[in-house]
C-alpha atoms as an extended CHARMM CRD file, in Angstrom:
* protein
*
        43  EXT
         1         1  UNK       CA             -1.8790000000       11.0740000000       25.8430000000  PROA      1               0.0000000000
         2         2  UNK       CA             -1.1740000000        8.9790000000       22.9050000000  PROA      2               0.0000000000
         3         3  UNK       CA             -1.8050000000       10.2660000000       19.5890000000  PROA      3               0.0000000000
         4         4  UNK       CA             -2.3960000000        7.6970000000       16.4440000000  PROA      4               0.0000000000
         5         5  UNK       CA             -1.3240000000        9.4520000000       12.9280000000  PROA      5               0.0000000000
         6         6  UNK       CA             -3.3130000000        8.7620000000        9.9690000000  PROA      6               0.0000000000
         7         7  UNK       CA             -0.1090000000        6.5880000000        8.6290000000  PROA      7               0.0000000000
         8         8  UNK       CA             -0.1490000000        4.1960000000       11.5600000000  PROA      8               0.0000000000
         9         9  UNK       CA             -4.1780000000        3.8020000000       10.7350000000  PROA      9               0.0000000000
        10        10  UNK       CA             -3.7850000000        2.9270000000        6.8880000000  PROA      10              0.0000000000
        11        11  UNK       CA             -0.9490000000        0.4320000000        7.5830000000  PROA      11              0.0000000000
        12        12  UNK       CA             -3.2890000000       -0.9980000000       10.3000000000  PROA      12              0.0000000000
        13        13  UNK       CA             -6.3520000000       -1.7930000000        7.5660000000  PROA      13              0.0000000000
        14        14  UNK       CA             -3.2220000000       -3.1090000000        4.5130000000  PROA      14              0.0000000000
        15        15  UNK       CA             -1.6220000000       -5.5210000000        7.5820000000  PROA      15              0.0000000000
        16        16  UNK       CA             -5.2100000000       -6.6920000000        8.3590000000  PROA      16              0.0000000000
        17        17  UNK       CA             -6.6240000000       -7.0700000000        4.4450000000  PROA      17              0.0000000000
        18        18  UNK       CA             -3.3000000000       -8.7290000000        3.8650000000  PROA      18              0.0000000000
        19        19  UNK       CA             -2.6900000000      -10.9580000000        6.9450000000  PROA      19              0.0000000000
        20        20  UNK       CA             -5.7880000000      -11.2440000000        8.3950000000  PROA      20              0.0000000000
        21        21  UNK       CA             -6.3120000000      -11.7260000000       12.6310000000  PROA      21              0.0000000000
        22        22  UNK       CA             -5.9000000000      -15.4200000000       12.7590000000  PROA      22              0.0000000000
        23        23  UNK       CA             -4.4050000000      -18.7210000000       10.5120000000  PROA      23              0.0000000000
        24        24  UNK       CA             -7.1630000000      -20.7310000000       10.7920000000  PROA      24              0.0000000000
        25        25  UNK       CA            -10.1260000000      -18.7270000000        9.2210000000  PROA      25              0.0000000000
        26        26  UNK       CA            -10.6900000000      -16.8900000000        5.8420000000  PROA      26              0.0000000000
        27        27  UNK       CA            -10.8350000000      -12.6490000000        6.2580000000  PROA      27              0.0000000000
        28        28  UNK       CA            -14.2360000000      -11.4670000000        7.8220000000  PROA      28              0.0000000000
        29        29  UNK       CA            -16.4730000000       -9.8630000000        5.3350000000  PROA      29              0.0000000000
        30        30  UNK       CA            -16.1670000000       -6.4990000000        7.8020000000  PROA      30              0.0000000000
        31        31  UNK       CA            -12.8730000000       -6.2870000000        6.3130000000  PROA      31              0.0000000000
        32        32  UNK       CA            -14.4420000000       -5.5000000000        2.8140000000  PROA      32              0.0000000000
        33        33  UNK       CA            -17.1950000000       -3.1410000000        4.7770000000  PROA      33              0.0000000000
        34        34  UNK       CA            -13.8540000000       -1.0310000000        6.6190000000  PROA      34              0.0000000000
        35        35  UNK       CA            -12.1600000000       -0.5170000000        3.1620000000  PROA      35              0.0000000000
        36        36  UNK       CA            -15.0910000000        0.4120000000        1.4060000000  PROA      36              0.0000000000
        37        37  UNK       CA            -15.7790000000        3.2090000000        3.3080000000  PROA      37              0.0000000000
        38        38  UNK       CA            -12.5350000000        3.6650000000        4.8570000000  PROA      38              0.0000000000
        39        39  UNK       CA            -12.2310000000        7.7910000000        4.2580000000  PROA      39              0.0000000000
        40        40  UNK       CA            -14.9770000000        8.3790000000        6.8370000000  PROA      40              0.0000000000
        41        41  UNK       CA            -14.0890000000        5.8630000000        9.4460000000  PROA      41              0.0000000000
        42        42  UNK       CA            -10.2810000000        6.8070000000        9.8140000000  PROA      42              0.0000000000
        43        43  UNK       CA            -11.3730000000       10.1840000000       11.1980000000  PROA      43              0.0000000000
């Protein structure tokens, strides 16, 4: 069974807020929503 660490989730959320998921369009406001309450989601 694969096991994510809390490391591999934080640098998931910093590559997204940085790079984004596409070229073409601006971040999606959910991006915001995931950081701001980013604590309680990870787990």
């Amino acid at each position: 069974m694969l096991t994510l660490q809390a490391n591999s989730f934080n640098w998931a959320l910093e590559h997204a807020l940085r790079y984004g998921n596409t070229d073409v369009f601006p971040l999606p406001f959910e991006y915001a929503a995931i950081q701001h309450d980013w604590q309680s989601l990870r787990s």
